[in-house]
C-alpha positions as CSV (number, residue, x, y, z in Angstrom):
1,X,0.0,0.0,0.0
2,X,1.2,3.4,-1.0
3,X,-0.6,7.7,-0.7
4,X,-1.8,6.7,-3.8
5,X,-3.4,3.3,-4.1
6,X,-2.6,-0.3,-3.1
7,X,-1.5,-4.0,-4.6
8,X,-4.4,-6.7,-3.9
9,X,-3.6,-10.1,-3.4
10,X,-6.5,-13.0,-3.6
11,X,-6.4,-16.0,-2.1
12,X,-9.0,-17.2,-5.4
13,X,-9.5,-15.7,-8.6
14,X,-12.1,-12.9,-8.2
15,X,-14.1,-10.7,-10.6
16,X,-13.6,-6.8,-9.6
17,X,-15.5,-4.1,-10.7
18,X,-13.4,-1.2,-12.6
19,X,-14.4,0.9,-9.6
20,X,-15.3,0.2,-5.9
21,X,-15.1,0.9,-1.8
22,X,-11.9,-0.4,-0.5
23,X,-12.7,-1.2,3.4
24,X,-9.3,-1.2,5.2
25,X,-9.9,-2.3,8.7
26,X,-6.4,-2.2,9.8
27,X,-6.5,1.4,9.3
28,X,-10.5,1.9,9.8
29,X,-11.0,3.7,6.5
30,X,-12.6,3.0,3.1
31,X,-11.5,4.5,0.1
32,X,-13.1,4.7,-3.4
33,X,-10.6,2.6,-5.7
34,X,-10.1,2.3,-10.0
35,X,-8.5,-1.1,-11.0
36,X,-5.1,0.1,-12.8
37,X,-3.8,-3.5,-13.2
38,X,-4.7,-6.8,-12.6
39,X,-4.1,-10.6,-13.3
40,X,-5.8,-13.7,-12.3
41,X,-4.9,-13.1,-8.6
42,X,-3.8,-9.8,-7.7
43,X,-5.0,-6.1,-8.7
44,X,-3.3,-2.7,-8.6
45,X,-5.8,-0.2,-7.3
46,X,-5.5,3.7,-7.4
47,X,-7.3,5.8,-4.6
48,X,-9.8,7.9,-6.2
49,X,-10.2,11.1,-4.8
50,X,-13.5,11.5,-2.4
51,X,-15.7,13.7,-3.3
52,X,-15.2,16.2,-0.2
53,X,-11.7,15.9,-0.4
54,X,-11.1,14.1,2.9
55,X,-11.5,10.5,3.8
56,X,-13.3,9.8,7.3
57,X,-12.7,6.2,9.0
58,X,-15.6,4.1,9.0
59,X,-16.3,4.1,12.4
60,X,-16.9,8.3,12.1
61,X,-19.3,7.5,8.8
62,X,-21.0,5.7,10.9
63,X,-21.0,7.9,13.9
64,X,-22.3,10.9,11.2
65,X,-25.2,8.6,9.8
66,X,-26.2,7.6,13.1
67,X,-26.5,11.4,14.3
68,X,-28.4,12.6,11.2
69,X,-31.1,9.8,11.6
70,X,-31.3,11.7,15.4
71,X,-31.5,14.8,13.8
72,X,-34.5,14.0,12.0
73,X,-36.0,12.1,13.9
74,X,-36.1,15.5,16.2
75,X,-37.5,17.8,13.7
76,X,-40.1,15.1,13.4
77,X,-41.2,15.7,17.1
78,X,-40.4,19.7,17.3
79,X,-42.8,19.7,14.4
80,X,-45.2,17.8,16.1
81,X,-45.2,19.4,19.4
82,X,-45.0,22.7,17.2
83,X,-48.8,21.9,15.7
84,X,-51.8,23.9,17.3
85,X,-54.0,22.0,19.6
């Protein structure tokens, strides 16, 4: 693994998508990846730049989805309560 992608190695032969989510758990990230290379059982990948320019670890993507589900589930009720009787 390199800054700018990473060699895969497979323990079977494996069909791969031109693009897709890397999950590196040593690390706790996931990065979008483009297949540069490949042969029956390894793959040179390219980290793809993320759309916000920043990669988060998993565990705060998680942390983010799970506190904009509270969010709206709080307008919800503020709405609610908000309503005439």
């Amino acid at each position: 693994m390199s800054q700018n992608g990473a060699k895969l190695v497979f323990a079977h032969p494996v069909a791969c998508p031109e693009e897709f989510d890397l999950v590196i758990p040593q690390k706790g990230d996931s990065r979008r990846v483009r297949i540069v290379w490949r042969s029956e059982m390894e793959a040179g990948v390219a980290f793809l730049a993320s759309n916000a320019g920043t990669v988060v670890s998993i565990e705060t993507a998680r942390r983010i989805r799970a506190l904009e589900g509270e969010r709206t589930s709080l307008a919800r009720r503020v709405a609610t309560l908000s309503e005439p009787a």
